[in-house]
N, C-alpha and C positions, 0 to 999 in steps of 0.2 A: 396565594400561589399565582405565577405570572410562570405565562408562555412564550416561546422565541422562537421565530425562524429562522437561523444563519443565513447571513446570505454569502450562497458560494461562486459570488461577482468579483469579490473584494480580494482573493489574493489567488492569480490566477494559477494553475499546475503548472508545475516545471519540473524535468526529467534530467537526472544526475546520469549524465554519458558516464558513470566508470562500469569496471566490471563487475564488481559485487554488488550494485545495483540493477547492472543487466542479469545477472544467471539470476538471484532472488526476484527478478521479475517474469523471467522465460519459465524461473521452477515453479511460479506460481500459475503459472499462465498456460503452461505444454506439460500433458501426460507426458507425451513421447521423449521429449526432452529433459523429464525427471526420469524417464523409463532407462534411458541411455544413458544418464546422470550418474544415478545407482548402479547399473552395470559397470561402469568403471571404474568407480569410489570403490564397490565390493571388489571387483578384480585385481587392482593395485593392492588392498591390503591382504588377499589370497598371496598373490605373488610377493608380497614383503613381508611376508611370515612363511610362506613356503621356503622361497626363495632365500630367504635368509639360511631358515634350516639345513634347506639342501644345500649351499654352499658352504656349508660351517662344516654337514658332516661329509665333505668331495674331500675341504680341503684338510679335514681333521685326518682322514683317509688318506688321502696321499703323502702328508708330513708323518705319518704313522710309518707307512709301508717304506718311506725312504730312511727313516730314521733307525727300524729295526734291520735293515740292511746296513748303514752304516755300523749301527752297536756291533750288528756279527759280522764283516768286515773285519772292524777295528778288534772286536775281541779273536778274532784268529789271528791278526795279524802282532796284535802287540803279545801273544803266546808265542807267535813264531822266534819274535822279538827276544823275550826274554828268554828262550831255549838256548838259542846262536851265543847267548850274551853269559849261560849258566855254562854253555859247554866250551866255552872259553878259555886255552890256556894262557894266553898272554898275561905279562907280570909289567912289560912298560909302558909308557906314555905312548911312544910310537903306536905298539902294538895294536896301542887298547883304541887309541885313535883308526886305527887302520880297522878293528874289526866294529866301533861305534859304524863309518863309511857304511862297510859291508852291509850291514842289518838294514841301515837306512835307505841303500839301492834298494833290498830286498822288499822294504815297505814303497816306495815309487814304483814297485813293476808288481806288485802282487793285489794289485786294487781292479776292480770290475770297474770305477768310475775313471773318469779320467780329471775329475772336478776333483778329485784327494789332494792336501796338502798336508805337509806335515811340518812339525817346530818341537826343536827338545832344547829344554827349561831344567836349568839346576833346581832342586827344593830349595839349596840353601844360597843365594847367591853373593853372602859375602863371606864364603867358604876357603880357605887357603888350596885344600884340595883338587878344584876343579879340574880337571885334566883335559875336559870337553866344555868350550862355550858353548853360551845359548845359541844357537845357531835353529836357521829354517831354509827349508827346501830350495824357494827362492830368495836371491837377497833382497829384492825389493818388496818383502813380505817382512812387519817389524814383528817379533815375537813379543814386545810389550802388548801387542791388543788382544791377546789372551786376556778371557775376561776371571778377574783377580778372584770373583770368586771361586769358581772352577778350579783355580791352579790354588786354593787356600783347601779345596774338598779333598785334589788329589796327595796335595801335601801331607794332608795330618791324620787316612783313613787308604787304606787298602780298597781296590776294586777300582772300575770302569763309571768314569761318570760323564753327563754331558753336560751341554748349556746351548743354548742358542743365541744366535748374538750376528752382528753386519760386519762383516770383513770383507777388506780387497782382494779378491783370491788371484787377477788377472791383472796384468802390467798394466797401468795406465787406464784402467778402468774403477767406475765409483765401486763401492763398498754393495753387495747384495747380501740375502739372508744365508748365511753357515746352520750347520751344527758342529760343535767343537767337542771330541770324544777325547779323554784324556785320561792317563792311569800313572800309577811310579812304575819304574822301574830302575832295577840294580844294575849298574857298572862295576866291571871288578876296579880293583884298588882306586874307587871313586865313590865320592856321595850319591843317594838318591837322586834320580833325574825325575822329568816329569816328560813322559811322552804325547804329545796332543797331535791329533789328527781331524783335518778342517775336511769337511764333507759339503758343499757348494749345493745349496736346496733351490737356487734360482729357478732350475728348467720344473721343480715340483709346483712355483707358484707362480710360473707362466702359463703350467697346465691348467691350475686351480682357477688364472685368469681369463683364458681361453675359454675353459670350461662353463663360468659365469657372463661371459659375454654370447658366448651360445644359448644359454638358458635366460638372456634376457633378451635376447634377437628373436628367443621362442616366446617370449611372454608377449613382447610387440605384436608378432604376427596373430599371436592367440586372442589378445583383445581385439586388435583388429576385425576378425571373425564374428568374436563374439560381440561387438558393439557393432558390426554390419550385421547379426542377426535379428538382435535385440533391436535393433532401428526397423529392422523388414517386418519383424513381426508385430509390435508396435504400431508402427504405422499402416501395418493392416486389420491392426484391431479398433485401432482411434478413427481413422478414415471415416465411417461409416457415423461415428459419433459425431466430427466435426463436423458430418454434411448433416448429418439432424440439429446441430447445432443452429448453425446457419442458417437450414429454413426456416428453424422455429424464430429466429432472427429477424427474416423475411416477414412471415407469419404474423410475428408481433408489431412489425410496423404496418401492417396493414395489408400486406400481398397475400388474398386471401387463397389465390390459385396456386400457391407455393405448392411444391409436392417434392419427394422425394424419390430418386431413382431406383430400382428395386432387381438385383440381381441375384441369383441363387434361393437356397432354402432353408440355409446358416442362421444364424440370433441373431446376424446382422441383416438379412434379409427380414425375417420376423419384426424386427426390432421399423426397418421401413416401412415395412405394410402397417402394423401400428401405429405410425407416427399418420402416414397417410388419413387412414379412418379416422384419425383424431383428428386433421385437418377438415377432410369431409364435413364431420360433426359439427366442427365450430365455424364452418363456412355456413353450414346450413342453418346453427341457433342464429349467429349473426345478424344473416341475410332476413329470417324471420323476425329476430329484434327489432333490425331496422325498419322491417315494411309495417312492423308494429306501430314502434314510434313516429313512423311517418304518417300513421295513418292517425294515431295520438294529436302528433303535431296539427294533423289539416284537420281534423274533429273541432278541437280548441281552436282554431283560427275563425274556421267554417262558424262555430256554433256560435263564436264571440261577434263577429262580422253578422248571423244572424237575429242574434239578439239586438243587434243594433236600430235594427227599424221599430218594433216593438218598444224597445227601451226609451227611444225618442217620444212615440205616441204616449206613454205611461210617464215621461221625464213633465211633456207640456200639461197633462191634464195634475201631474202632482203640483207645479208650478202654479197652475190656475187655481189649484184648493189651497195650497198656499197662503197665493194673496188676497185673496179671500177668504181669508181663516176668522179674522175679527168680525163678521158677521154670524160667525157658525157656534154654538154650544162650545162647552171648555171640552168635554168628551170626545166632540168632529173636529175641536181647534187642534188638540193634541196630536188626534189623527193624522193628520193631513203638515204635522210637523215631522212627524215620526216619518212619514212616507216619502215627503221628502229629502228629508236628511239620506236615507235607507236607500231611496234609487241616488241621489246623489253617489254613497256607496260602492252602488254596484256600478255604477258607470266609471268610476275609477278602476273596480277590481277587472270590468271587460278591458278598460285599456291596458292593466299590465299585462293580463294574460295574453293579449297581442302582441304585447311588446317581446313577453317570454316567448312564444313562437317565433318571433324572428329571431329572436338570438338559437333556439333550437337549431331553425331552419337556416343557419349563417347567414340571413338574408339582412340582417343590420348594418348600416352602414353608417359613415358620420360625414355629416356636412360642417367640414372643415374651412374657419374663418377667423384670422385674427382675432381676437379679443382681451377686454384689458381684463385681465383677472381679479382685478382687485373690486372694478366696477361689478362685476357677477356675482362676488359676496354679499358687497354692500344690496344690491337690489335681495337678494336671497334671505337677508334679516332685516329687510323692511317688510318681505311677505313675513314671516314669522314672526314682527314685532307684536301684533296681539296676541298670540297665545301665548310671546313672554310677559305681556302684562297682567296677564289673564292668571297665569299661575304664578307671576311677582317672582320672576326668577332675571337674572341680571346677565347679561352675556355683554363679553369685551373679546374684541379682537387683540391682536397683538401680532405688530409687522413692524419693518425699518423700508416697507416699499411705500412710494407711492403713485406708481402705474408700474405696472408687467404685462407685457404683450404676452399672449401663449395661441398657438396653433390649434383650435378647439373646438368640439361642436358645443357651440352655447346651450342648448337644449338640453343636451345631455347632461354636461358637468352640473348646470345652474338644478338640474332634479336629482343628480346626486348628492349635492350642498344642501337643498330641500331635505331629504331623506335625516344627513346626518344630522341637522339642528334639529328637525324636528323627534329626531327619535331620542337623540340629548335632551329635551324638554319632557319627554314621556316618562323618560328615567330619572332624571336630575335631582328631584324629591325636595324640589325648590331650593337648592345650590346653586352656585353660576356654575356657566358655559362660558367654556376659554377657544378661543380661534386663535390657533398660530399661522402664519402666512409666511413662504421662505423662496426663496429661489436659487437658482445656483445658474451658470453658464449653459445648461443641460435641460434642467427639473426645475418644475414648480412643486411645491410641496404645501398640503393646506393640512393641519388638524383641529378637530372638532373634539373636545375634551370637557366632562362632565364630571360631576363628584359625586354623585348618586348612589345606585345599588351596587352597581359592576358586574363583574361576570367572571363567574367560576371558571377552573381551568377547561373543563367539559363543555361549559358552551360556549366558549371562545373557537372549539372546533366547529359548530354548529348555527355560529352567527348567519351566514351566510346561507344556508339553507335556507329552499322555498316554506315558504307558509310556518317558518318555524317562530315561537315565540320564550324567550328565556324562565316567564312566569305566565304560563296560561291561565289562570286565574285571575290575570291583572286585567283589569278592565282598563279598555284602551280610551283616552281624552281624547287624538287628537286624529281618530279613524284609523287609516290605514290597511294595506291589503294581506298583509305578511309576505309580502313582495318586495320591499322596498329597498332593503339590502341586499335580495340577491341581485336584482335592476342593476342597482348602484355597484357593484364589485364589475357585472357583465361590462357596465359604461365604462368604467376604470380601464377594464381590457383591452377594451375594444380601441381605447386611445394609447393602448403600450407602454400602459400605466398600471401601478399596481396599488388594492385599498388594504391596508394594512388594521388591525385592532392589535389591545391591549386594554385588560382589564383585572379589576381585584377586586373581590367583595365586601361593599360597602366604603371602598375607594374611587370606585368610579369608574367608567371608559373612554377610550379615547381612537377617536378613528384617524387614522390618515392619509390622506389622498396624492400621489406623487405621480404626475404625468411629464412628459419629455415636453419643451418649448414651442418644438419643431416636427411634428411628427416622420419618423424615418431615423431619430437620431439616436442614439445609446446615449437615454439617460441619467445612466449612474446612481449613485448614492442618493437620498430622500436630504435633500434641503433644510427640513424643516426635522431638526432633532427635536426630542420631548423630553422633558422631565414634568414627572408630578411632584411636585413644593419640593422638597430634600431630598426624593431620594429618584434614581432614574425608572424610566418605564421603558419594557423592549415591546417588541407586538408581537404579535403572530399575523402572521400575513395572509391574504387570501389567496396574492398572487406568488408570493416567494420572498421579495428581497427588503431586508432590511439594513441599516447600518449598526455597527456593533461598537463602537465609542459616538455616543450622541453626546451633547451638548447645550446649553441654553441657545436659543435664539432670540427672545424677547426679555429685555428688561423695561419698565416701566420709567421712564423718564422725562413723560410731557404728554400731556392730556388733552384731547381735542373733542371737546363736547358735542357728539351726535344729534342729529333731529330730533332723534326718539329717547323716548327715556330711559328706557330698558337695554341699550344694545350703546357702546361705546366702542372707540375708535383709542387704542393704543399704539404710538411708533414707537423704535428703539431706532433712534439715529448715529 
């Protein structure tokens, strides 16, 4: 199993100005503005299920009440009709024509509406008979737009029927909604006619439209109200959250004096006084942590800085038993090896633990100098040449440089380089060590890669910790404080640089160093991609960033035989 840190350098956020991106961002983001959201998502579908309803049954309503008015209307009138027409002596043409006239003044003056028209229709119209054309009230009214089926109901079935249908009722004006009541009636010495009478429903669906534009001019106003409420109230209940938001905002960046304002004796008041005392609280662990740690911090400085004079007088007189050893018993010889090896030891461990107090205490700083980076390797596994001969383990670099100036405290980088070969030789298990070397316009990038035991996914998180060791029961070759990688991650830092790992069990690890040229500069991506033999390796990182399509950087193409035996020099030109 392998580890990765994404790094979130590499493709920077960008914000899609449309609107469905803004409200899924505002609805994600604002109670208040979900608050108000829903308020009128719900309101609009209230009013378009009401509002439907109640327009369906206004206008159901008022086509009812005009149409049953028409029906009785027209059924008095067409009984008047056919009384005048039964009590009819006439026997001629003339006559009958003269009392049809009659009936049909009778029908234009006996109407409550003034919207009535009327049209009379032979049933039979290719009848020899006729005695009365089709004729209508007005002539620019055609009686063909009598709708066919109507006049096919009244045709071939007794009674009063209607239809509704769009006819011109007014000169020179468009077509509006009718209803068309129609029945037979008898003519003496003539065929069946068909009486229809147009009843004009426009003024019932101007009402209906009136009607609806009122009850939508009332829905306007109504959400209006109610999403001016739903906002007030809202935002009197969120107010109090956002401002506890915010301090805690404050709070968490460090403004320990942050506090919240505190008005009334509401859950929102409560809710401040709580937030308050819990500021209190952790103003006060805080402040206590810190005078701990500070007092931690100067303890460890003080006691190391102490030990140091002592440690000096016990370093010479070890020194002196020492060289002096070959006069003394194998029992005093061993002694007086062990002793000094052991202060040897602890005068390393007194120096990191100094070193970890300045970095504690931010008081680390780097003396920054030109340097050729490639020179601080090489001097860096010449110090280490004997312990790779010692354990017959072979280390090869591998670059296409050959100088890179980098902006860099030499001291630093050249004991972070220390750290990693040598901690590569303690794990290696007598495999080589592989050095890649890279640069880019930006970054220097270095890794230090071993084929060894490796490292599980679990202490790949834990590398970096103080005094920590992957196998404690490993006895340690080549000393060391259990310091030496947290050291080395802090150096990394401290030059605006980041130390990356990656490892697998029984594959090996691989550490890598990527600092900027120039300090001050954004240095990008890590230079120096990794793969192990076929297949790629990510890292996890100490400080954050890594790249996510790496690459080979070194291929093996010309050999330059080093000093030493054990450490070789690879370009890729």
């Amino acid at each position: 199993m392998s580890a990765s840190v994404i790094d979130d350098r590499l493709a920077p956020s960008r914000r899609f100005s449309n609107p469905l991106f803004d409200f899924s961002r505002r609805w994600q983001q604002s109670l208040q503005f979900r608050a108000v959201s829903i308020a009128i998502i719900l309101l609009m579908i209230t009013f378009l299920v009401v509002g439907a309803f109640l327009a369906n049954q206004i206008a159901n309503s008022l086509f009812r009440g005009r149409l049953d008015q028409a029906l009785e209307e027209s059924s008095a009138g067409f009984a008047n009709v056919q009384s005048v027409l039964d009590s009819s002596d006439a026997v001629d043409r003339n006559e009958i024509e003269a009392e049809v006239r009659r009936f049909l003044t009778v029908l234009e003056t006996g109407s409550s509406d003034a919207q009535r028209e009327w049209v009379l229709l032979p049933t039979q119209s290719d009848s020899t008979q006729n005695f009365i054309p089709a004729q209508a009230q007005n002539i620019w009214m055609d009686p063909a737009n009598i709708p066919a089926d109507l006049q096919q109901m009244v045709t071939t079935a007794d009674g009063i029927y209607w239809q509704s249908a769009q006819m011109q009722v007014m000169e020179n004006q468009q077509p509006v909604p009718v209803v068309v009541v129609g029945t037979r009636i008898s003519i003496p010495q003539s065929p069946e006619y068909g009486l229809y009478l147009i009843y004009d429903f426009s003024n019932s669906q101007e009402t209906a439209t009136y009607i609806n534009m009122v009850m939508g001019l009332g829905f306007g106003i109504m959400l209006i109200v109610v999403v001016s409420i739903v906002w007030a109230v809202t935002r009197a209940a969120i107010k109090p959250i956002s401002s506890t938001a915010i301090s805690a905002e404050k709070l968490a960046a460090g403004n320990l004096d942050q506090r919240m304002q505190v008005t009334g004796k509401n859950e929102a008041a409560r809710l401040g006084h709580s937030f308050n005392k819990m500021a209190d609280s952790l103003q006060d662990q805080i402040s206590r942590l810190e005078t701990l740690s500070t007092m931690q911090q100067r303890f460890v400085s003080d006691v190391s800085h102490e030990l140091r004079t002592p440690l000096t007088t016990v370093r010479m007189a070890a020194e002196m038993l020492y060289n002096a050893r070959e006069g003394l018993d194998p029992l005093q010889r061993r002694s007086s090896e062990l002793l000094y090896n052991q202060v040897d030891r602890f005068d390393n461990l007194l120096a990191d633990l100094l070193e970890i107090s300045r970095f504690d205490a931010g008081s680390a700083t780097l003396d920054l100098v030109p340097v050729d980076a490639l020179t601080v390797v090489r001097e860096t596994v010449e110090v280490a040449q004997p312990h790779l001969a010692r354990v017959g383990v072979e280390l090869t670099v591998h670059t296409d440089l050959t100088e890179q100036t980098v902006e860099m405290d030499h001291r630093r980088i050249e004991r972070v380089l220390r750290n990693l070969i040598f901690n590569a030789i303690e794990y290696s298990e007598g495999k080589p060590i592989d050095i890649y070397i890279a640069a880019s316009s930006t970054a220097l990038g270095i890794a230090v890669r071993d084929h060894g035991v490796g490292l599980t996914e679990e202490q790949l998180s834990q590398v970096f910790n103080r005094f920590w060791r992957a196998d404690p029961s490993r006895k340690r070759t080549l000393g060391g404080t259990g310091l030496g990688l947290a050291i080395s991650a802090e150096d990394v830092r401290l030059h605006g640089g980041a130390l990356e790992v990656w490892g697998k069990p029984g594959e090996g690890a691989c550490f890598r160093i990527t600092i900027p040229l120039k300090q001050g500069v954004e240095m990008g991506n890590s230079p120096v991609l990794l793969s192990g033999e076929s297949e790629l390796l990510e890292l996890t990182a100490f400080t954050g960033s890594i790249p996510q399509q790496p690459a080979e950087i070194a291929e093996k193409e010309s050999t330059e035989q080093a000093s030493k035996e054990n450490a070789s020099w690879q370009r890729t030109d």
